[in-house]
N, C-alpha and C positions, 0 to 999 in steps of 0.2 A: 610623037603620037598626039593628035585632039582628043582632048578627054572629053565625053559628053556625060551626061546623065545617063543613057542607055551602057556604052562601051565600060564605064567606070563600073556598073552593077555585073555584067557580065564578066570582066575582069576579078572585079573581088568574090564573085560566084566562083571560079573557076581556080583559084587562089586556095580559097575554102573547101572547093571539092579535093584536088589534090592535096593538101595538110590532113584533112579526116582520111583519108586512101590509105596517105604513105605512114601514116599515125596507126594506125590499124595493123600492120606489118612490120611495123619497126622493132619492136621488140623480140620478133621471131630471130633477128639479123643481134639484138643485143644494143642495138640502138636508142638512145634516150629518144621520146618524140620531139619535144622542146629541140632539142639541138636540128632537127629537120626542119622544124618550123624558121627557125630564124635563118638555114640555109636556103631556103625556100623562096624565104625574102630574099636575100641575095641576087639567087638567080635572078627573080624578077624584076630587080634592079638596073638602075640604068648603065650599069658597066657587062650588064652579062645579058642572058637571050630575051627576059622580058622585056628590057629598052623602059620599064617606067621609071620616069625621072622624080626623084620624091628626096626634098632636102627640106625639111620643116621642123627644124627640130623642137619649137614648140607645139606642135600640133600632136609630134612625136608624146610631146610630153602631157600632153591633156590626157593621148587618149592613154597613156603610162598610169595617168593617176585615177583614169576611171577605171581602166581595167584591176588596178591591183586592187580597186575598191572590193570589186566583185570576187579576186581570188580570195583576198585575205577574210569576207564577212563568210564567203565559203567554208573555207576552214574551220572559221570560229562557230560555226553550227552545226558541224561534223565534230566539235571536239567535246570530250564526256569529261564535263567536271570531275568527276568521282574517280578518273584515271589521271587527271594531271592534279587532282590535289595534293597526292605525298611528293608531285613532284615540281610544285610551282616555283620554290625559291633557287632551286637546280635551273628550271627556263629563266627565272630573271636577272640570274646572275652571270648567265650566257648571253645573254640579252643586252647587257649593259657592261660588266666588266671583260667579258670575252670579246666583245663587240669595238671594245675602247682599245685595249693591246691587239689587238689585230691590226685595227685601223693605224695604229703610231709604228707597230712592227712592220707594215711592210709599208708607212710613212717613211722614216729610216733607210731601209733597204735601196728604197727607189732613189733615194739625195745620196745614196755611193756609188748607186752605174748608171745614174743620166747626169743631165743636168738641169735638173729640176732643183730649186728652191726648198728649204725646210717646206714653208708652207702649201708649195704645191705638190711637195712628195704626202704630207698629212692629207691632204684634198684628195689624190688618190689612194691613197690607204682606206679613209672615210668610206670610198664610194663601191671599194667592192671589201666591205667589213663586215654585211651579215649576209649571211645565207638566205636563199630566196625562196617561198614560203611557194610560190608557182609550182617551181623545181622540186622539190623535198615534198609537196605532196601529192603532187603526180606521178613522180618517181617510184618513193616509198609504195602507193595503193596500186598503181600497176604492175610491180614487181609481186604484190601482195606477201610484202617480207613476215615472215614471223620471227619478230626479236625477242630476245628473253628479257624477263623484268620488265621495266618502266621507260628500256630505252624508248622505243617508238615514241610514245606520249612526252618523252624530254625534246627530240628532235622537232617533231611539229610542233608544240608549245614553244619551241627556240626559234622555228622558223617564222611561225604569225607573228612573232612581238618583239622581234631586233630590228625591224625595217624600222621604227620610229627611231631610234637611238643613232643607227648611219645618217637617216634622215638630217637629225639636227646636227650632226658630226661635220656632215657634209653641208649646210649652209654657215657653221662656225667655220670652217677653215677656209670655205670661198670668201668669207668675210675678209678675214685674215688675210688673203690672194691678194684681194683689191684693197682693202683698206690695211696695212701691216699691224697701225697704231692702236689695234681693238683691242680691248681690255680683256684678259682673260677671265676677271670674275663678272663681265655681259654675259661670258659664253657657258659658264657655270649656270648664273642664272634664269639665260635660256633655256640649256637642258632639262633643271629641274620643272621648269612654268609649264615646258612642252609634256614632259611626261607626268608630271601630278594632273594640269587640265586636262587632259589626253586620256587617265588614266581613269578620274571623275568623272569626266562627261559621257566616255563611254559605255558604264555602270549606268550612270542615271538614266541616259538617252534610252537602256537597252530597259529598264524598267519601263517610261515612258511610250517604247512599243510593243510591251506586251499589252499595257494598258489599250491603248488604241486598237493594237490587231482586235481584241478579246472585245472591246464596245461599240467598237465601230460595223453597224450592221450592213451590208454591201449585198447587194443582188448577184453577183457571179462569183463562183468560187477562182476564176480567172483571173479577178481583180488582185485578191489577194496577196500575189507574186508582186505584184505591181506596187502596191500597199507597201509591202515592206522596201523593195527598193526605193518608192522616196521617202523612206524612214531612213534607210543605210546614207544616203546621199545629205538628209536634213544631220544626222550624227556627222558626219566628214565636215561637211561647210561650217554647221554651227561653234562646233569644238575647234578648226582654225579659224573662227572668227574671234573667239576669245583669249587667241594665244596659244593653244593647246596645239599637239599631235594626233592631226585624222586620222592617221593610218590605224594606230594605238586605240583610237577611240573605237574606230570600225568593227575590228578585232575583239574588243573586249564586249560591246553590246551584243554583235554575233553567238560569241560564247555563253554569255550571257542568258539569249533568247533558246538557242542551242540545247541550252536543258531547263528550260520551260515546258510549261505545258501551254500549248497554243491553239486558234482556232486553225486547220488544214495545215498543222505543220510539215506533215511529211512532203503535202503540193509544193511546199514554198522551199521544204531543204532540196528538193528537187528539181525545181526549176533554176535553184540559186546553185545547181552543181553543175548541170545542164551550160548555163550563161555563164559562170567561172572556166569550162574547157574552152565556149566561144572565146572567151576576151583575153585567155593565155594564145589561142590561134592570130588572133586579131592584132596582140603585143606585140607578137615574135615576129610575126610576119611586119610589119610597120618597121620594129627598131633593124629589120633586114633588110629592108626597103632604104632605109636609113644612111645606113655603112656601103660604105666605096671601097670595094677589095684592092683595088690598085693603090690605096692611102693603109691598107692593114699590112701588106708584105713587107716594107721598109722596118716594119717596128716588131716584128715577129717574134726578132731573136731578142730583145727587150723585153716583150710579151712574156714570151717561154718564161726566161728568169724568171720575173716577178709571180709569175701562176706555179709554180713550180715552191717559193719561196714561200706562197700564200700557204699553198697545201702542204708540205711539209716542214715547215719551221714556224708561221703566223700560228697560222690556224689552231697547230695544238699548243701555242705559246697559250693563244688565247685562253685552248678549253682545260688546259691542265689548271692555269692560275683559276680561271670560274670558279672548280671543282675540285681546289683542293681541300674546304673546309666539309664536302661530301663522303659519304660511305658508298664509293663504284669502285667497284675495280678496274683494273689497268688496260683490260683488253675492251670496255666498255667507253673508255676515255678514251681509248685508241679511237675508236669506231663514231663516234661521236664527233670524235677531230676530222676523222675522214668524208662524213656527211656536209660537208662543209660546201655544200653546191651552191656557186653563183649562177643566176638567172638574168632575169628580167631587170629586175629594180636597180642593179646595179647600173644598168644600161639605163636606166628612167632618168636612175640617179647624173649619170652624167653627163646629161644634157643642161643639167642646170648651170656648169661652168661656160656650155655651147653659149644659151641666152645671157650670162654675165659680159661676155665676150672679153676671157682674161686669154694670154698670149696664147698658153698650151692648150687650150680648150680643143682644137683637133684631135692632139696628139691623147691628150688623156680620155677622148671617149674613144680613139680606135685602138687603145691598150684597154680600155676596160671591155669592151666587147672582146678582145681576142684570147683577154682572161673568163672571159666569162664562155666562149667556145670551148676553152681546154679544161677548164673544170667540169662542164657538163662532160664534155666526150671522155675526159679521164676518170674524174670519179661519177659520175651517172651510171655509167656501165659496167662498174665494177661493185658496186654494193653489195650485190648478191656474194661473188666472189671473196670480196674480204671480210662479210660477216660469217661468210660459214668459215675463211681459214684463223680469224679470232674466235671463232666459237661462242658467238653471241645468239645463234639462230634454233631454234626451238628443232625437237629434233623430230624426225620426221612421221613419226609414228602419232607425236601430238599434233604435226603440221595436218596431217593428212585428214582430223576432224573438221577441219575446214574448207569451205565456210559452212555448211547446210549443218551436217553434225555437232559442230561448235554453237553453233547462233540453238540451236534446237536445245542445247544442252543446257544451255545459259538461259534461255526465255524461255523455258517449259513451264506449263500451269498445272502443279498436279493436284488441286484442292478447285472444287467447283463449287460456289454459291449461286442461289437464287434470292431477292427479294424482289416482294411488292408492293410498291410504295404508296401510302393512302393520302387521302387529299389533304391535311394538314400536316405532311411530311416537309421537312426543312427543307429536300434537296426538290422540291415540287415545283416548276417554274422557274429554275436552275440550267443553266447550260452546265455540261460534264466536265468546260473546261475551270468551269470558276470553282469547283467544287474542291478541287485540291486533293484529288485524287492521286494515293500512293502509288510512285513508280512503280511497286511487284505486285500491283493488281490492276488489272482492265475491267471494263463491261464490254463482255464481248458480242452478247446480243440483248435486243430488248424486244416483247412481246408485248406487240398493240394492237388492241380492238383485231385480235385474233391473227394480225400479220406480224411477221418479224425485221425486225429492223437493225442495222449494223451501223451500231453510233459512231458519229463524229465527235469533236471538240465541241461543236457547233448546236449540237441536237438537246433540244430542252427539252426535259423529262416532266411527264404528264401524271398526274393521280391513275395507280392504275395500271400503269408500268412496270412488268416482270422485268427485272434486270437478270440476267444469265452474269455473274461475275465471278473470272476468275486467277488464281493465284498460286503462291509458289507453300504459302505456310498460313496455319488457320490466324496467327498473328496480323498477317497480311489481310486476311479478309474480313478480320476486328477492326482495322485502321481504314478499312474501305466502308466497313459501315458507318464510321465516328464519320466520315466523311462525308455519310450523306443525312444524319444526323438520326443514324439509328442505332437503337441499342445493339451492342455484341451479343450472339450467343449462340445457339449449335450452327454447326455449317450443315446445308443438307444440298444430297443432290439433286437436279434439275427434274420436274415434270412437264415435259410442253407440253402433254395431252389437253390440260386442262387452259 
């Protein structure tokens, strides 16, 4: 086929209308989506009925790391401080020391039934040794699991912030591939450079654009989206230019910005969740595009093995040793082990031995794709299944407040204020977002020059200005006054009349 400029857009139109279709229905069948998507690719591939011929595997790999730009800052603005804080040291030690025993555990395994090298058996160990943040939260929020405790927020805090650790796993031991004579304390030193700058610059960066969003004054609220993605993109480049871990950095400013307060945040978590399901469609389809099904059947039964060894003996080697110095219990670590879904990254991941061009570089990206097919189709579709037969899963009488009754429960305001702010008022000339207004209260309307108005972040308050504010406790609407630099003291209810 001639590809033009017209047929190319047509084709990837039509790519895209079938993914969103068969995405939309898949879950009626028990089907992960992700796993359609990259079959999809497939098809369309040049061994099956689409005939497109697509062997790039660095292009593979750009568009690998632009997309999981966008999944993983997704996540990280979707994710609520205040629920992953009792349970951060749990995500980082899944993160790094789960992530490490996994990658040597089924390193090992793989130098007893090939014949693979120590180092090229660690290179694939490495490459499918974290769970993919794509997978686990598409999965999890489509299923719309209700787990008990803290698991959820330990799974997605494990999933956004182990890809840097495979990351450097995986350029140490390609190292190792091609060079044997590498020192292992480069490789030590690497990892720590990769995750302290990784770790720092995407703290700072994510200070840096609250700054910006919040000063930077822009004519279209349209912009805005735009605004933060080349912030997310300056965070990625700048932090591997000094050394550091993008992925790590991306993730951490997201989260970061995530529980901020910002100008039009909710446009921008929206458009960024919006462009996160494009660029998992976009992934899958490409690394499907990718793979030559005639070069996967030869290794299959190799495949099996090691997918099989991942999920039941790596995996919870890994997450038992994490979580032995924790208070979970046993049927929690079960489940935890078993979320263990390879995606995307792993596949990103293994292009990078393609472009090295070390001997097995075929053999190990069409074993990590066909590990990465049977994890999703095995455990993707059983989640539901084994949290309710562990008994992790909220039972259904709490389930069933959900979402409208839950969310209403939680964000209800039963205390109403009013203030009217006089012209040498602190908060006078003030945008609502620099104010530092408390999470458990809002202004939910404001009355101006006789109209009413429903603030933004954005919206600067005038001398004059009734604010309607309201909240869950009068403590709350003490802290909403300090905040706009008025004294505390009776709450009263609202008069519009006047």
């Amino acid at each position: 086929m001639n590809f033009t400029t017209e047929n190319s857009l047509f084709i990837g139109a039509i790519l895209l209308l079938i993914s969103i279709l068969v995405g939309k229905t898949s879950f009626k069948f028990g089907i992960p989506t992700l796993l359609l998507f990259l079959i999809i690719g497939m098809l369309a591939g040049s061994e099956a009925i689409g005939g497109i011929y697509f062997d790039d595997a660095r292009t593979a790999q750009f568009i690998g790391i632009v997309s999981l730009c966008f999944i993983l800052f997704s996540g990280g603005m979707d994710t609520d401080w205040q629920a992953i804080r009792p349970i951060v040291w749990h995500g980082v030690s899944l993160s790094t020391i789960g992530v490490l025993l996994t990658a040597v555990s089924v390193g090992l395994f793989v130098t007893q039934i090939t014949d693979f090298t120590l180092y090229e058996g660690l290179l694939l160990g490495a490459v499918v040794s974290s769970t993919d943040a794509a997978a686990v939260f598409s999965i999890l929020r489509s299923k719309n699991l209700a787990l008990k405790g803290n698991l959820r927020p330990i799974l997605e805090m494990e999933s956004g912030s182990n890809d840097p650790m495979a990351y450097v796993l995986t350029l140490a031991f390609l190292g190792m591939v091609t060079n044997p004579n590498t020192d292992l304390f480069s490789v030590i030193v690497m990892l720590l450079q990769q995750m302290i700058f990784g770790g720092i610059s995407g703290l700072l960066l994510g200070r840096f654009s609250k700054f910006i969003i919040n000063r930077i004054r822009l004519d279209f609220e349209g912009l805005y989206p735009a605004l933060v993605m080349a912030l997310m993109f300056l965070t990625f480049s700048a932090t591997d230019l000094i050394g550091g871990n993008g992925f790590l950095a991306v993730y951490l400013c997201a989260v970061y910005l995530g529980n901020q307060d910002f100008i039009h945040k909710n446009t921008i978590i929206k458009t960024f969740d919006g462009l996160a399901w494009l660029m998992q469609i976009v992934l899958f389809l490409t690394l499907g595009l990718l793979v030559y099904p005639s070069q996967i059947v030869p290794i299959m039964g190799t495949g099996l093995l090691i997918a099989l060894f991942l999920m039941f003996v790596a995996r919870p080697i890994g997450v038992m040793a994490a979580l032995i110095f924790f208070r979970l219990n046993l049927r929690k670590r079960i489940y935890i082990s078993w979320v263990g879904l390879r995606g995307a990254v792993p596949i990103v991941f293994a292009t990078y031995p393609l472009l090295a061009g070390i001997d097995k570089a075929n053999m190990i990206f069409n074993l990590v794709f066909f590990i990465t097919l049977t994890s999703v189709l095995i455990q993707g579709s059983s989640l539901s299944l084994v949290a309710a037969w562990l008994g992790v899963v909220l039972p259904e009488k709490v389930k069933a407040r959900s979402p409208l009754n839950l969310f209403l429960s939680e964000t209800a305001k039963t205390i109403i204020d009013e203030v009217v702010l006089a012209a040498d008022d602190f908060a006078v000339g003030k945008k609502i977002v620099d104010l530092e207004f408390p999470r458990a209260a809002i202004i939910a309307m404001i009355k101006r020059n006789g109209q009413f108005i429903i603030p933004k972040g954005s919206t600067q308050l005038q001398a004059g200005d009734k604010l309607i504010i309201l909240s869950d406790t009068v403590e709350n609407i003490d802290k909403a006054h300090r905040s706009l630099g008025l004294a505390t003291g009776a709450v009263r209810l609202p008069d519009f009349s006047s």
